[in-house]
Each structure stands twice: as C-alpha cells, then as structure tokens.
C-alpha positions in Angstrom: -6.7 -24.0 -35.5 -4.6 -26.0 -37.5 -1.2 -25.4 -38.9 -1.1 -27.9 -41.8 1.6 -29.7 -40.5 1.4 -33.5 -40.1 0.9 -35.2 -36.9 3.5 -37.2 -36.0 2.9 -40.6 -34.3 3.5 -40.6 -30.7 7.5 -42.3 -30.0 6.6 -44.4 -27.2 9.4 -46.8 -25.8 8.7 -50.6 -26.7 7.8 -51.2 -23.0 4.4 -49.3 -23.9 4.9 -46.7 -21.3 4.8 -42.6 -22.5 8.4 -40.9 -22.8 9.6 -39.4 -19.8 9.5 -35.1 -19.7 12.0 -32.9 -17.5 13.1 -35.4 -15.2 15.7 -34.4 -12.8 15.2 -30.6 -13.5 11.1 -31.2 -13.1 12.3 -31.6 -9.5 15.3 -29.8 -8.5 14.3 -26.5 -9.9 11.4 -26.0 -7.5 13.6 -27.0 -4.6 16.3 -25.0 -5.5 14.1 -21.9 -6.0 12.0 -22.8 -2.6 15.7 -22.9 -1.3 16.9 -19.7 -2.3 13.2 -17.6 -1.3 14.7 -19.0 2.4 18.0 -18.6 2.3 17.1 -14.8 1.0 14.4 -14.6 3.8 16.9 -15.8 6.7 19.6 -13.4 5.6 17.1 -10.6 5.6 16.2 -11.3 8.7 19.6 -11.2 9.8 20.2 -7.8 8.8 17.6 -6.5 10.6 18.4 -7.9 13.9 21.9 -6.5 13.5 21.2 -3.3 11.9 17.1 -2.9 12.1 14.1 -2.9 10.1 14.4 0.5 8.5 17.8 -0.4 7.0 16.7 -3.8 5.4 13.7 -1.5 4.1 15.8 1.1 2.8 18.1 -1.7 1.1 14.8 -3.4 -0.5 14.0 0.3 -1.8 17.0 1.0 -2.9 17.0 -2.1 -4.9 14.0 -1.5 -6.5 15.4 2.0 -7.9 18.8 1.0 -9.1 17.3 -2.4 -10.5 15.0 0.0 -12.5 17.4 2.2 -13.5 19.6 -0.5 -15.2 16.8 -2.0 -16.9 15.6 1.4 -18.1 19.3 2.4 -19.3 20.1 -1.1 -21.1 16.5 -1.1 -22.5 16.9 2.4 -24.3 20.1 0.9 -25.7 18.5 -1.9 -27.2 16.3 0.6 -28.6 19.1 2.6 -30.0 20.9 0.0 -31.5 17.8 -1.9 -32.9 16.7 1.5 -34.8 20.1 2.0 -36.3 20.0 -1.9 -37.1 16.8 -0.9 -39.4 18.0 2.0 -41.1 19.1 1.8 -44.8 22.9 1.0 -44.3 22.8 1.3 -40.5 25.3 -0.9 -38.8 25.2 -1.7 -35.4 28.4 -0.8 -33.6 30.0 -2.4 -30.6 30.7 0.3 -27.7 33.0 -2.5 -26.8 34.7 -5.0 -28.6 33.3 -7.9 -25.8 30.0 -5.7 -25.0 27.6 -8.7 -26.4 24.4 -7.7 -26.0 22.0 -6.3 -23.1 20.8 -9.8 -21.8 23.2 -10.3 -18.6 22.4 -6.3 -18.2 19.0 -6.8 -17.9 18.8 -10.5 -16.0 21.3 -8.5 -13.2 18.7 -5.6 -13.2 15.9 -7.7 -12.6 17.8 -9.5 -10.1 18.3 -6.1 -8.1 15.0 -5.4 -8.2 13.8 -8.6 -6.8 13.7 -8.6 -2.8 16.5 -9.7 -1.4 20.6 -9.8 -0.6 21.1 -12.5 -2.5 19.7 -12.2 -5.8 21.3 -8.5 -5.3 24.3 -9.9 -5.2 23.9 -12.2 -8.1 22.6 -9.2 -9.9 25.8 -7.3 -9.3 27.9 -10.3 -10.6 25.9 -9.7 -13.8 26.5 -6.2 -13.8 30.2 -6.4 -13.2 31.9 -6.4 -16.3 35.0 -8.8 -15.5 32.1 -11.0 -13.9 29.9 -10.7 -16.8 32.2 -11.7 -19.0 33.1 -14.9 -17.4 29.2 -15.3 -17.3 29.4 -14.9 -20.8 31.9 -17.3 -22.2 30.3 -20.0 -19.5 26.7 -19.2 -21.2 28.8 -19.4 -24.5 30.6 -22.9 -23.7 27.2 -24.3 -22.5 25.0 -23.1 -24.9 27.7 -24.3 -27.7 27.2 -21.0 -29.7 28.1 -17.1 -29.0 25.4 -15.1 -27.0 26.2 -12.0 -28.9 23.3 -10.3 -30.4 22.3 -11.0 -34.1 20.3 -9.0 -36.6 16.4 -8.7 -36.4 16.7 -10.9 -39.4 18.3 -13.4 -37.3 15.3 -13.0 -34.9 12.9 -14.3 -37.4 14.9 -16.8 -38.1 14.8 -18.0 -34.8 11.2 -17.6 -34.3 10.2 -19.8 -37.6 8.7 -23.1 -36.7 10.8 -26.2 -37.3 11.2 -30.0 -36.9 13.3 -31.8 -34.2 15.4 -33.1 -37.3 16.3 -29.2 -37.9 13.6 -29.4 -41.3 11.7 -25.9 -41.2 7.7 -26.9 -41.7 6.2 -24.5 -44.3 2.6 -24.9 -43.6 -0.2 -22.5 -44.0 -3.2 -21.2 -40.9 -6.5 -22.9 -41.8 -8.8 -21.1 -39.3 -12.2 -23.9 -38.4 -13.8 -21.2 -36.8 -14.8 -19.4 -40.8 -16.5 -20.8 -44.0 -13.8 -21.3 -47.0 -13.9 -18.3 -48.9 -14.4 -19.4 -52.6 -11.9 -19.8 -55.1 -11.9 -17.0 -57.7 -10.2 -19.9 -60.6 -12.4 -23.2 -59.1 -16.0 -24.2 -59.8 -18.2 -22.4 -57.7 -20.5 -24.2 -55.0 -24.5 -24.3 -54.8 -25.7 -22.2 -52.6 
C-alpha cells in the first residue's frame, strides 16, 4: 500500500556512510532497564530474608490490586470527561485547577502493578500529588509544551501525518492489492 506521498531521497552525509539512528539512548536504555530488573530483584530478595517469603508475596499481590484499582479509577475518569467532551456544549471541567490529565495517574498505576519495590515506589511518586506535579512541570519544561489534556479534536490533530519541515502531507490510500474501479465521468476501458 501506498500513501501518495513522494519518496524522499535518502540524506546521506557526504562521507557516503547512512545517518546514524538513536545513538547514545540505542544503548543506555537497555542497560539502564537490565539495571533496574536487578536492582528490583536484589531488593526483593532482601525483604524476604529479613521479613520472609510470604511478605514479599503479599507485597507483590498487593501491588497488583491497588495498581489495578488506580488504573481502573483514572480510566473511568477519562471516560467521564471524554463523554462530556462530546456532548453538544459539554465542557470539560477541571476537578482541580493543576489536575492535568490522567497520564502520570495511569504511568504510577502501572508502575504499582509491575513486580517490584522500586517501580512501587516510583509509582507512588506519580501518584503523589505534590510529586506529581513537580513530575509535571519537569515533563512540561522538557517537552517545551503543557502536558494538560486537549480536546479529541486535538487528538486528530496530532494523529495526522506530517513532514519533518512541520508541512501536513494530504495524500490519498491507493490499495495494489484491487483493480481501479472505473471512473463514472472517464472513457471506459475494453474489457
């Protein structure tokens, strides 16, 4: 399948050899995730030499619930708001003035569901709200733009296809797979 857009030529350095991808975060995010499965692995093991096997297993279960639970809750809130959103002259409102939107909910809910002391902790930082906000405005300064949620509207927007120079391609699907169907207006083909 095609998308009617124009190849572009390959931008290939003038020594001839093919741009570099990912670099330094090709590498260090593996290690840094192979370090953190350890670090959450020794730590486990920890606990359970100090306070046994049963606790560590009730904390891991216990994890899984309340991880759930806020996922659950901040998803039937996106719901919520997203069906007022749609309604003629529904607008969403704030519970909060600095609520933002459900992303930092979810990403600590996950992270207290995943095994492990660590990523529980991380999850409660992200659940916090004094934390979360300061996880907020850092995602905010780094990002370069606010985090707070936008319309659906703004969703689409986000989802269109564009260029590298910020150009949005307008381009229609032309399937390979099926015959053209013939024009109603054009000259009609032998059969």
């Amino acid at each position: 399948m095609t998308f009617g857009v124009p190849q572009q030529p390959s931008q290939q350095p003038s020594d001839g050899r093919p741009p570099r991808r990912g670099g330094r975060a090709r590498k260090l995010v593996p290690l840094g995730v192979a370090v953190w499965a350890v670090l959450e692995i020794w730590l486990l093991v920890l606990v359970a030499d100090a306070a046994g096997g049963l606790t560590v297993l009730a904390l891991l279960v216990g994890g899984v619930i309340a991880g759930s639970y806020v996922i659950k809750r901040a998803g039937r809130r996106a719901w919520k708001r997203l069906t007022v959103s749609l309604q003629p002259g529904g607008a969403v409102s704030e519970s909060a003035p600095g609520s933002g939107g459900n992303g930092l909910t979810m990403l600590g809910g996950l992270l207290i569901i995943l095994p492990g002391l660590l990523s529980d902790a991380a999850g409660l930082l992200c659940l916090f709200p004094p934390t979360r906000a300061l996880l907020r405005k850092g995602l905010e300064r780094r990002l370069g733009r606010p985090a707070a949620p936008g319309t659906l509207g703004d969703a689409f927007q986000q989802a269109r296809m564009s260029r590298p120079d910020g150009k949005v391609v307008q381009g229609e699907v032309i399937r390979d797979d099926q015959p053209p169907t013939p024009r109603q207006d054009g000259p009609q083909l032998p059969r």
